[in-house]
Structures are given as C-alpha cells and as structure tokens.
Gaussian input, Z-matrix of N, CA and C with variables (Angstrom, degrees):
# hf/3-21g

backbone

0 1
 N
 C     1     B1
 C     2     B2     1     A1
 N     3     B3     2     A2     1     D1
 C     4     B4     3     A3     2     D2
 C     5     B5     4     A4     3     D3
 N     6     B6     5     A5     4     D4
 C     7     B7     6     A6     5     D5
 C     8     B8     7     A7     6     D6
 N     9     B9     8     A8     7     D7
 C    10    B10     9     A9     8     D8
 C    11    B11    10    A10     9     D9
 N    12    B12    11    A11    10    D10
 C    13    B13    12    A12    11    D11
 C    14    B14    13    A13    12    D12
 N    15    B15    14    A14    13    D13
 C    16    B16    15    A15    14    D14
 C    17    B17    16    A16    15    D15
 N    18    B18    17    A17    16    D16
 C    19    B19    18    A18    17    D17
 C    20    B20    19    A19    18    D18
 N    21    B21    20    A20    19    D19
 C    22    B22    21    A21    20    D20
 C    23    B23    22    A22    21    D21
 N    24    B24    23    A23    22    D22
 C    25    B25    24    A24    23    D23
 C    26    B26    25    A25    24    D24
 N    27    B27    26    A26    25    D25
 C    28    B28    27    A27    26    D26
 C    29    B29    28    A28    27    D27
 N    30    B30    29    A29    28    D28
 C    31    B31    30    A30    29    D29
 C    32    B32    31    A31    30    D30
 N    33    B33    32    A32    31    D31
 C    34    B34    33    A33    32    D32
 C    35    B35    34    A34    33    D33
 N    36    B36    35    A35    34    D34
 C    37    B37    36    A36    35    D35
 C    38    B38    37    A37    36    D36
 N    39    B39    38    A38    37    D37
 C    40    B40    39    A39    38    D38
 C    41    B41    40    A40    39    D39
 N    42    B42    41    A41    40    D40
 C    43    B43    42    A42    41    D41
 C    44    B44    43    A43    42    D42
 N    45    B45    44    A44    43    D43
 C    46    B46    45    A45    44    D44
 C    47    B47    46    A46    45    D45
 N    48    B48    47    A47    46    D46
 C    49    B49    48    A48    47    D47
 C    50    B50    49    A49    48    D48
 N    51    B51    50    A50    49    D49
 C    52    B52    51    A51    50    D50
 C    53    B53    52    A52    51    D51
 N    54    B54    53    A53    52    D52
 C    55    B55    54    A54    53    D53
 C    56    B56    55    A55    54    D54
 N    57    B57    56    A56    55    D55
 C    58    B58    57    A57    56    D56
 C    59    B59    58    A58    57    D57
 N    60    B60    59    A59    58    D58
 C    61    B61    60    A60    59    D59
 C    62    B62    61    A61    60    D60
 N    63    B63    62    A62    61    D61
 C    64    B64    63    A63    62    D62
 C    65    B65    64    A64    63    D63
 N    66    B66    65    A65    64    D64
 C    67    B67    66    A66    65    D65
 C    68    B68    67    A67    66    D66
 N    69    B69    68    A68    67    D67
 C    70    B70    69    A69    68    D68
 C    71    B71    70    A70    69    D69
 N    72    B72    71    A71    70    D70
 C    73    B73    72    A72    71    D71
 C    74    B74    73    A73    72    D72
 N    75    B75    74    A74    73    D73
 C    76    B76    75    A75    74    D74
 C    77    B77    76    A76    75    D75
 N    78    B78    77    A77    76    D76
 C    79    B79    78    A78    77    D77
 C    80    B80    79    A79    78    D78
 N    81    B81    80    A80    79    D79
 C    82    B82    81    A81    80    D80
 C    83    B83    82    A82    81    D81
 N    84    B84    83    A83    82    D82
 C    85    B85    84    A84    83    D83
 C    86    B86    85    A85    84    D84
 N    87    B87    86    A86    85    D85
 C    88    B88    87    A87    86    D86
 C    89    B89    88    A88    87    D87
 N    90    B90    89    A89    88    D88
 C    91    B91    90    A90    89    D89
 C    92    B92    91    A91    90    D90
 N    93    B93    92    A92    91    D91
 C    94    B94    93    A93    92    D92
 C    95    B95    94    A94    93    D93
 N    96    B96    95    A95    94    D94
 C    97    B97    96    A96    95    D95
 C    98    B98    97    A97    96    D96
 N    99    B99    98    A98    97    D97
 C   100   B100    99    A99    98    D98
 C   101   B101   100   A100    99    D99
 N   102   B102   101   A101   100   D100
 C   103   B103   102   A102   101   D101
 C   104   B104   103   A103   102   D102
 N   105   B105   104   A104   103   D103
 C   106   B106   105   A105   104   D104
 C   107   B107   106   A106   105   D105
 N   108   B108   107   A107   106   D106
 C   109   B109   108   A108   107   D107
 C   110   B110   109   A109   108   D108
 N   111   B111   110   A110   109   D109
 C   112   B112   111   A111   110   D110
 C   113   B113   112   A112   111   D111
 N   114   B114   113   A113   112   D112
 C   115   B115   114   A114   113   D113
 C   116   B116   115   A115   114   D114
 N   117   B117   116   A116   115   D115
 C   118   B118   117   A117   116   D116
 C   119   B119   118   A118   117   D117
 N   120   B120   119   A119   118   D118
 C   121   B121   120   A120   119   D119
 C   122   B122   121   A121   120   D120
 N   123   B123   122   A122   121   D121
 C   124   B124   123   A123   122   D122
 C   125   B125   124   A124   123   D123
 N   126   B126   125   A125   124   D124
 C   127   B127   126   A126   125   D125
 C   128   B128   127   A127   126   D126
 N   129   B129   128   A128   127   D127
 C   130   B130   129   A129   128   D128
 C   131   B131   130   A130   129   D129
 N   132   B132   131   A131   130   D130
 C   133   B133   132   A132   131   D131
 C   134   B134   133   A133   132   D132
 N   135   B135   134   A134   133   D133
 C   136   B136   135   A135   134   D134
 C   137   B137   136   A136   135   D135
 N   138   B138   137   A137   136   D136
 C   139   B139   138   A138   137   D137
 C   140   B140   139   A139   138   D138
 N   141   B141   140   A140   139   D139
 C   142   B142   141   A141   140   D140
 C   143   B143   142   A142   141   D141
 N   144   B144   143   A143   142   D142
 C   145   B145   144   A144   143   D143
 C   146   B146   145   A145   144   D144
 N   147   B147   146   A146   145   D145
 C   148   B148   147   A147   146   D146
 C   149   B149   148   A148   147   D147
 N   150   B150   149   A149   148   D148
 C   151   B151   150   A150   149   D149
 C   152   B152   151   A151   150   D150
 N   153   B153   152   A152   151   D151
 C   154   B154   153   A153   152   D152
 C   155   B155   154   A154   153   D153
 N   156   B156   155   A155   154   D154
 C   157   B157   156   A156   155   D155
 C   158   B158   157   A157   156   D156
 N   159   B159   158   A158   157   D157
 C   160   B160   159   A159   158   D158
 C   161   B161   160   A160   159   D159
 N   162   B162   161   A161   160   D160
 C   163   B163   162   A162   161   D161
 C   164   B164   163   A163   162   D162
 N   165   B165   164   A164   163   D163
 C   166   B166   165   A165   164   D164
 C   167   B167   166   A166   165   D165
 N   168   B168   167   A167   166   D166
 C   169   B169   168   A168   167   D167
 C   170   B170   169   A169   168   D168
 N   171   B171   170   A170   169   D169
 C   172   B172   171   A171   170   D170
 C   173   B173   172   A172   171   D171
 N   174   B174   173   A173   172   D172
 C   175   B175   174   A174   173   D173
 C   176   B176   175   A175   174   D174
 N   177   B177   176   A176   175   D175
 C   178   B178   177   A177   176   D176
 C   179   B179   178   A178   177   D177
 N   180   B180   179   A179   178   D178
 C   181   B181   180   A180   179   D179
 C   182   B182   181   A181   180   D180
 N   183   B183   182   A182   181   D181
 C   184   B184   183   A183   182   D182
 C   185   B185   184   A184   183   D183
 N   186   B186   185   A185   184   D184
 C   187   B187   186   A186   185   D185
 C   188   B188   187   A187   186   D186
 N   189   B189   188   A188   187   D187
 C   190   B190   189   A189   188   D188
 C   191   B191   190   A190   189   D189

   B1=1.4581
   B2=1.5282
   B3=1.0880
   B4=1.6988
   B5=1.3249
   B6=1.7485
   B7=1.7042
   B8=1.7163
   B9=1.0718
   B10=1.4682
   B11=1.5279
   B12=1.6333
   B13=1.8420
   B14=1.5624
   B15=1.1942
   B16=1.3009
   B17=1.8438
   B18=0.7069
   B19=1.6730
   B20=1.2224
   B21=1.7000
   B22=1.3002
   B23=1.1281
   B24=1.6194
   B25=1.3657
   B26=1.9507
   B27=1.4615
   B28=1.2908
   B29=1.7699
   B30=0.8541
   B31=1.6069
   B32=1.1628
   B33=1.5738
   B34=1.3172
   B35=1.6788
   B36=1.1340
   B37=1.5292
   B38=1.7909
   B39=1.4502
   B40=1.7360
   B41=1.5993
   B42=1.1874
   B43=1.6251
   B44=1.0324
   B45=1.3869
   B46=1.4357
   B47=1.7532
   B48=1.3810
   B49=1.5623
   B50=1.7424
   B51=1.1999
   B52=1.8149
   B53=1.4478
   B54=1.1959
   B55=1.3839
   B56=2.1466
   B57=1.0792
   B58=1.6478
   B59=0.9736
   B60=1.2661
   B61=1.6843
   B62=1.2777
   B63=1.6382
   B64=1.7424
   B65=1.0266
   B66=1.6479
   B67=0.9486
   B68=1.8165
   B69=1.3882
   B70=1.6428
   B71=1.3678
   B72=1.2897
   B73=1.8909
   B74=2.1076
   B75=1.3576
   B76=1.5143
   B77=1.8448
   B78=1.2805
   B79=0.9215
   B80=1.7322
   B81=1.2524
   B82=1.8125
   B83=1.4416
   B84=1.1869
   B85=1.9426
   B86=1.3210
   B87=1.4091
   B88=1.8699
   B89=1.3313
   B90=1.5331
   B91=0.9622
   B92=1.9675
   B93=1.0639
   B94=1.8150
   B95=1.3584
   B96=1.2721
   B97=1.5054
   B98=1.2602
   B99=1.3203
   B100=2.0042
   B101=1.3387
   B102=1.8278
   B103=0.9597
   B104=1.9499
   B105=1.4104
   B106=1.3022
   B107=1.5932
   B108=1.2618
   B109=1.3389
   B110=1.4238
   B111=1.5386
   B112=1.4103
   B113=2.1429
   B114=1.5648
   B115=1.8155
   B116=1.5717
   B117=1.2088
   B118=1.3482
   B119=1.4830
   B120=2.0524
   B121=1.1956
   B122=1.9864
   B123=1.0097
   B124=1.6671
   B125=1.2445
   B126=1.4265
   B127=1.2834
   B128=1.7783
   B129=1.6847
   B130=1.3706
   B131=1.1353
   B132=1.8457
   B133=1.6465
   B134=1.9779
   B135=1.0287
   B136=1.3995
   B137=1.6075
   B138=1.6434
   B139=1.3905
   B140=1.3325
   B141=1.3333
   B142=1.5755
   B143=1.5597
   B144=1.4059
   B145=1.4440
   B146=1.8935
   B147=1.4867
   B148=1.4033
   B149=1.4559
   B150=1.5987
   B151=1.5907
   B152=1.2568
   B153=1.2900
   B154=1.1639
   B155=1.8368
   B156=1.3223
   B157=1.7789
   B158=1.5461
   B159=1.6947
   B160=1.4426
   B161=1.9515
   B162=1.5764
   B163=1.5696
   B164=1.6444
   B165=1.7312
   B166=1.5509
   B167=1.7272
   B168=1.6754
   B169=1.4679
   B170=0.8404
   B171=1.3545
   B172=1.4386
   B173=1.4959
   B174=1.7115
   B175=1.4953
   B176=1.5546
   B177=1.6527
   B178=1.5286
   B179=1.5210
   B180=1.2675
   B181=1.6646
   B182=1.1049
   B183=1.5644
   B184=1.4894
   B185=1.1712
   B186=1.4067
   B187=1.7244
   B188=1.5158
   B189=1.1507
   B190=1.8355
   B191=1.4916
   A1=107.41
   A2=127.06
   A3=137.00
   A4=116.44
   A5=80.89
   A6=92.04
   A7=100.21
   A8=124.74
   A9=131.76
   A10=93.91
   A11=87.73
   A12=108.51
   A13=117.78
   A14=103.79
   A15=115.03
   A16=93.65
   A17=117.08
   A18=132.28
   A19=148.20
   A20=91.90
   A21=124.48
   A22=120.31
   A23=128.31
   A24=124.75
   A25=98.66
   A26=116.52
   A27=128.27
   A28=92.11
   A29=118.28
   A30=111.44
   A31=112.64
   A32=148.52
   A33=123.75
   A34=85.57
   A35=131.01
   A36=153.23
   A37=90.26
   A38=107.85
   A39=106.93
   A40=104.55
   A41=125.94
   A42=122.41
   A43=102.80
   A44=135.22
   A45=141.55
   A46=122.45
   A47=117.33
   A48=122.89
   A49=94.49
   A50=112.82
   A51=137.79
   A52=105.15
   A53=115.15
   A54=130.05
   A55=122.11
   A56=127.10
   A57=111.62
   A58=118.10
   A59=138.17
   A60=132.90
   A61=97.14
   A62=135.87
   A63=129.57
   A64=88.10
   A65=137.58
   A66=158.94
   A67=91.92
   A68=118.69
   A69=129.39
   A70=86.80
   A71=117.85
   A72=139.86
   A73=82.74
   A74=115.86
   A75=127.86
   A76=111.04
   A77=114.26
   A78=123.28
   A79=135.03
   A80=100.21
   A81=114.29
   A82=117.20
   A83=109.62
   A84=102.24
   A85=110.12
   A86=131.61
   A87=118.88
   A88=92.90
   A89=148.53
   A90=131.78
   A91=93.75
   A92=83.16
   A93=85.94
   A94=137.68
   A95=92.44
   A96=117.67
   A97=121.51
   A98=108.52
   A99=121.53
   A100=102.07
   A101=96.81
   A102=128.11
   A103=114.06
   A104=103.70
   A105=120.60
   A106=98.43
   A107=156.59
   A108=135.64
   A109=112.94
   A110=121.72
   A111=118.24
   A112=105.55
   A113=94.74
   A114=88.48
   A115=108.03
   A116=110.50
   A117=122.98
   A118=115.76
   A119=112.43
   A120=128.33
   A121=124.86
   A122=63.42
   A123=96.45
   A124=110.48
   A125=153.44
   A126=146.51
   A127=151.43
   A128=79.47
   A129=83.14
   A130=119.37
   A131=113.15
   A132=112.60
   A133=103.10
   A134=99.78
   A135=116.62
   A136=127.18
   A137=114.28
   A138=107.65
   A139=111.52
   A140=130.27
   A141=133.87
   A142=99.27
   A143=90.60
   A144=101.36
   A145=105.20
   A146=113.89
   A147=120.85
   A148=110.23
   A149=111.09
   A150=109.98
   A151=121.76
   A152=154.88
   A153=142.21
   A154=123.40
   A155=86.19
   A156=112.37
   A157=94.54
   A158=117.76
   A159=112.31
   A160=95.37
   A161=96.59
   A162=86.95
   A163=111.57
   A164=92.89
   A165=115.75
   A166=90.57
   A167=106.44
   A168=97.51
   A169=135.20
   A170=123.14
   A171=108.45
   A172=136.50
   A173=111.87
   A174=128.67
   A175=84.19
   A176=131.24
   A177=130.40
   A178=96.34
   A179=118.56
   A180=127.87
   A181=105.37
   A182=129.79
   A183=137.29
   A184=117.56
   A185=116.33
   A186=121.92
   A187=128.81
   A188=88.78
   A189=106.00
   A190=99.98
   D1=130.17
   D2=-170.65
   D3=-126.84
   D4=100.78
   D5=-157.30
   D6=-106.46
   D7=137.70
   D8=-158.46
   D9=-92.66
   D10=131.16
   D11=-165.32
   D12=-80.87
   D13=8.53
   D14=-170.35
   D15=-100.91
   D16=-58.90
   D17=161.12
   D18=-34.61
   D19=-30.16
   D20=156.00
   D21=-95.75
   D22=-21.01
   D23=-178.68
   D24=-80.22
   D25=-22.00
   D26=-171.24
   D27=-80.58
   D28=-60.69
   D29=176.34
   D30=-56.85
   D31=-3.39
   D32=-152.19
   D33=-134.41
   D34=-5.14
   D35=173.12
   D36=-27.32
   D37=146.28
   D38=159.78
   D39=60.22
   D40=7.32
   D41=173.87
   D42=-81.25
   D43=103.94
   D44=127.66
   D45=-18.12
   D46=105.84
   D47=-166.18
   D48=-111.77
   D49=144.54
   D50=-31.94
   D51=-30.76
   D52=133.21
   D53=-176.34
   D54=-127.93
   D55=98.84
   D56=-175.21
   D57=-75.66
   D58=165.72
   D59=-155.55
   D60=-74.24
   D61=-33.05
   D62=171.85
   D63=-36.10
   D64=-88.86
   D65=-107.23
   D66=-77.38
   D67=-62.47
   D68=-170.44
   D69=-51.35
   D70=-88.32
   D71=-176.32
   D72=-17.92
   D73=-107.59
   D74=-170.52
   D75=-13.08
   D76=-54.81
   D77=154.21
   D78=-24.74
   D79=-82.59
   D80=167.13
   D81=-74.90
   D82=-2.86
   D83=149.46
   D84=-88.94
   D85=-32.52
   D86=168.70
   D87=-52.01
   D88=-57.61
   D89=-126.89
   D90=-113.97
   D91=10.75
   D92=174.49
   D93=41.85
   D94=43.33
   D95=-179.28
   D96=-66.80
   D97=123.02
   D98=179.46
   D99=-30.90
   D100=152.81
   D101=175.95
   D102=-33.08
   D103=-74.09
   D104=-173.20
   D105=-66.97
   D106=-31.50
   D107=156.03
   D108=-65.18
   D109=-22.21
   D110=-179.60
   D111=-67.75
   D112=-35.30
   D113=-167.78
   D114=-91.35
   D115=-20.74
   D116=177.38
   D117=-63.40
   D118=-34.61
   D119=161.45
   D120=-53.14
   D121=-51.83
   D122=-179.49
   D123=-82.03
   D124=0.65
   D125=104.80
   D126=-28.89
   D127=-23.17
   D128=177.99
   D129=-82.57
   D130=178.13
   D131=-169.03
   D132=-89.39
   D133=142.67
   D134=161.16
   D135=-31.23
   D136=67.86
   D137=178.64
   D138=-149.57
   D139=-156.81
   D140=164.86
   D141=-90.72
   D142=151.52
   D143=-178.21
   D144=-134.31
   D145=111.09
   D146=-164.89
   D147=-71.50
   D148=-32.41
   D149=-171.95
   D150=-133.09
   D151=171.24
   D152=134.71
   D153=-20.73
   D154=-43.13
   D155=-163.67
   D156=-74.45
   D157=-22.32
   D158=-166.91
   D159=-77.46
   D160=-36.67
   D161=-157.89
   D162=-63.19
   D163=-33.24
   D164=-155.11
   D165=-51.63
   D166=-46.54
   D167=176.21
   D168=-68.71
   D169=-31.48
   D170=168.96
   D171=-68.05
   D172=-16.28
   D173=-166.60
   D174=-74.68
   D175=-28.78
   D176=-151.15
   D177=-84.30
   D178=-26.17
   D179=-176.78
   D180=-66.17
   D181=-29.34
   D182=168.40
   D183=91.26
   D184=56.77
   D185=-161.14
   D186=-47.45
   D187=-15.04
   D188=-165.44
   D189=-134.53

C-alpha cells in the first residue's frame, strides 16, 4: 500500500513519542487523515513507537 509521506507526516503531527498505536491511530483521526494512511495506521503491530521514523518504517513493511 503506497501511502504518501507527506500525509503521513500530516497525520502523525502532535504525537507524543514513546507513542502506542491508540495513541498514533487517535491522533491522525483529529487530524483527519486519508483513508489509506488511516488503514495503513491501523495495521500496525501492537507496541511503542519512539519516532516518526519508527512508524514510517513499519507502515513501509506493508502491514496489511
């Protein structure tokens, strides 16, 4: 899924790091982030997330 990084850096805005995927996901619905950054969010596995750079990688692994 090729989710445009610009879009995701706009959804992930105001995230407090260490961050848990509630926290990323809860986050990029205030900021009303597209569909495909919304499921791509919402794919990932269940953990803390230290950076922006942590999520960006994992969304690139292609969770779903």
């Amino acid at each position: 899924m090729a989710v445009n990084p610009i879009e995701m850096q706009k959804a992930l805005g105001g995230v407090e790091y260490p961050a848990s995927k509630k926290e990323i996901v809860d986050q990029a619905q205030k900021h009303k982030a597209d569909k495909k950054v919304m499921e791509a969010l919402k794919s990932l596995p269940e953990k803390q997330y230290d950076s922006p750079a942590a999520v960006n990688k994992e969304v690139g692994k292609g969770g779903s």
